[in-house]
Steps between C-alpha positions, in 0.01 A plus 500: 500500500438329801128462629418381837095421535288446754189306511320381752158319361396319195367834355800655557680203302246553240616872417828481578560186261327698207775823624807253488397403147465892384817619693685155326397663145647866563817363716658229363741493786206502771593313829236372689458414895192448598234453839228339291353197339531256230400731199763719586730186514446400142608861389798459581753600821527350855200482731585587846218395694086414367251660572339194726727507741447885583101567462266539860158605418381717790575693785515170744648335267818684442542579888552107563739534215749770592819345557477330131433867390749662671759189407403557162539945487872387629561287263417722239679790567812289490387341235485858277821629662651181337341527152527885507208553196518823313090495619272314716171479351234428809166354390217596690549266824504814754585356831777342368636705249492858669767392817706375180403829330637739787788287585639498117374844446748598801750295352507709155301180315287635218133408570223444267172397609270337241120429551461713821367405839140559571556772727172729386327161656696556841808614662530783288740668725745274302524751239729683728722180423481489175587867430813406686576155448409475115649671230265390200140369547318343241095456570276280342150599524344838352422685860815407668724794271207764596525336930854539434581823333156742560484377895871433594680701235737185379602455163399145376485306189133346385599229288180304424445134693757246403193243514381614164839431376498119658172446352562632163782245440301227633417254243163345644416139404179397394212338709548143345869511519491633890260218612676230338837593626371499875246246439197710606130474400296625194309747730596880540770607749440692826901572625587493860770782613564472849823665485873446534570500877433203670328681799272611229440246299437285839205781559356520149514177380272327740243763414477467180499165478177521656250602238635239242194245553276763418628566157481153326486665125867585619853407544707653734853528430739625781796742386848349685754795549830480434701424788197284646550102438185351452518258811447791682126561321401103532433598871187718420420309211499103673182442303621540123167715418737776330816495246824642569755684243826628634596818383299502210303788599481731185433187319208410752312864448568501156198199484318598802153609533513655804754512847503513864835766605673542763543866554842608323656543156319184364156728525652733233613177341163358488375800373706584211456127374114602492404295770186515659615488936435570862797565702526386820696558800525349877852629718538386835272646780802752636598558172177593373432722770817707490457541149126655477622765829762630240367417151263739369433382155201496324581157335782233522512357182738652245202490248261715697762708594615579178157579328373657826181323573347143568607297175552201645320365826769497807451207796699602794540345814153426662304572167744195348291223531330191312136710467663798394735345241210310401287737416782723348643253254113389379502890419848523298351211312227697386493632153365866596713514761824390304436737233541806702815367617642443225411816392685611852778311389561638203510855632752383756707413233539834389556693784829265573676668214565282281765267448944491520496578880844313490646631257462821607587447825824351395557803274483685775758327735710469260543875404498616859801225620726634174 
């Protein structure tokens, strides 16, 4: 069969890797084309553009960059029309991903949309979309099949997080081994996530950076993404006071006492490795502003929204500062306060539903494209 995928973000590259491997082990004559990253390269199949080259965090941000987009919705459409796939398999990436979805849709494409977009968070009027555009929807957190099916009557598939999967196959290395491969201190680890966008990162990085001198019992490590060189993070880090590991970040957690996280999948991360974090977020000042008029969650990080209260402490915006994540991060370093969240943690963990979110996934695709 042939299987044209669509990623747009490191996450996305993540889960969509792990899907190529599953589909490769129930169709031995997969074909893959891909939008993604380089996980999804070393499967196997050609990669048709990365993800680096298509993500704009923001509202502002993606206005200044709509010719690109709009250069790049072309160019995929043609793209498909050329491969003709027997599915198109759209991972999360909304924007993006739903012109594709209605265009193929129209063009009798069969469409499969794995790890859904947030749209109980905002523009939920896209389900009017996706009950046209999508034939098969496969969800990934425990209240999205009751948002989808009790409040908008739309069949979907809960497959339990794929993260669970990615984690359960990690093989973690040990403290020692960690340090002396990167060269880092005897003293415990506090891991800096700013994120995977450079508009991000450039906003989060400087931040944290800040409370470093105040925590001299500690080594901070910063977490490189993939598709991020590392002269790009010498720029907020001129003064050498912090390490740097490039795309090493399961490893990094693995050892870590506690985190600073950008808001995003790495939160969840973070918290399934039993991390101790605060998550932290700063958009731009139009982007920010547009966002709270038409978000009206309780909570932004995938942790808190999950268990449905305050787990972990969120920084947003104003509140992100170097008193606040001060005083937060002297708190996750607490042992009182860690032991309730690992306790947290742990109860997470169960409500995800367990592991083989990609193999089932690819079960699925597979029977529906026979």
């Amino acid at each position: 069969m042939k299987y044209y995928i669509i990623a747009g973000e490191a996450s996305g590259d993540l889960h969509a890797s792990n899907l190529m491997k599953a589909l490769r082990q129930i169709d031995n004559n997969a074909d893959f084309r891909f939008w993604g990253g380089d996980l999804m390269a070393e499967v196997d199949g050609t990669l048709v553009k990365h993800y680096r080259d298509l993500a704009f965090m923001g509202f502002a941000e993606v206005v200044m960059n709509l010719r690109t987009i709009f250069k790049n919705i072309k160019f995929c459409k043609q793209d498909i029309r050329s491969f003709q796939p027997d599915v198109i398999v759209f991972i999360d990436y909304p924007g993006f991903n739903f012109r594709i979805a209605k265009w193929a849709k129209a063009q009798g494409f069969k469409t499969h949309y794995y790890i859904s977009p947030q749209i109980w968070a905002w523009k939920e009027n896209r389900i009017k979309a996706i009950k046209h555009d999508i034939d098969e929807m496969y969800v990934i957190l425990p209240f999205e099949k009751d948002f989808y099916e009790q409040k908008h009557n739309f069949l979907v598939h809960f497959v339990g997080h794929p993260l669970l999967d990615a984690i359960r196959d990690f093989k973690p290395k040990s403290f020692q081994a960690f340090t002396k491969e990167h060269q880092l201190l005897d003293k415990p680890i506090i891991a800096l996530l700013p994120g995977s966008r450079k508009q991000e990162i450039s906003k989060m990085l400087s931040i944290m950076l800040n409370v470093v001198d105040d925590f001299p019992d500690y080594q901070f490590v910063i977490a490189g993404a993939p598709g991020q060189d590392a002269q790009f993070y010498e720029q907020f880090n001129a003064k050498k006071r912090v390490s740097y590991v490039q795309n090493k970040t399961y490893d990094l957690l693995s050892v870590s006492t506690a985190a600073l996280v950008t808001s995003g999948t790495a939160t969840l991360e973070t918290a399934l490795f039993k991390v101790p974090e605060v998550v932290c977020y700063k958009g731009s000042f139009i982007s920010y502003h547009i966002a709270k008029r038409i978000i009206s969650l309780d909570y932004i990080s995938l942790v808190n929204l999950i268990m449905d209260k305050p787990v972990v402490k969120e920084l947003i915006q104003n509140e992100l500062n170097t008193v606040n994540l001060k005083s937060e991060l002297r708190k996750i370093l607490d042992t009182e306060h860690r032991k309730q969240l690992f306790l947290d943690y742990y109860e997470l963990e169960q409500k995800l539903g367990g592991a083989g979110a990609s193999q089932k996934t690819a079960q699925l695709i597979f029977e529906k494209i026979q």
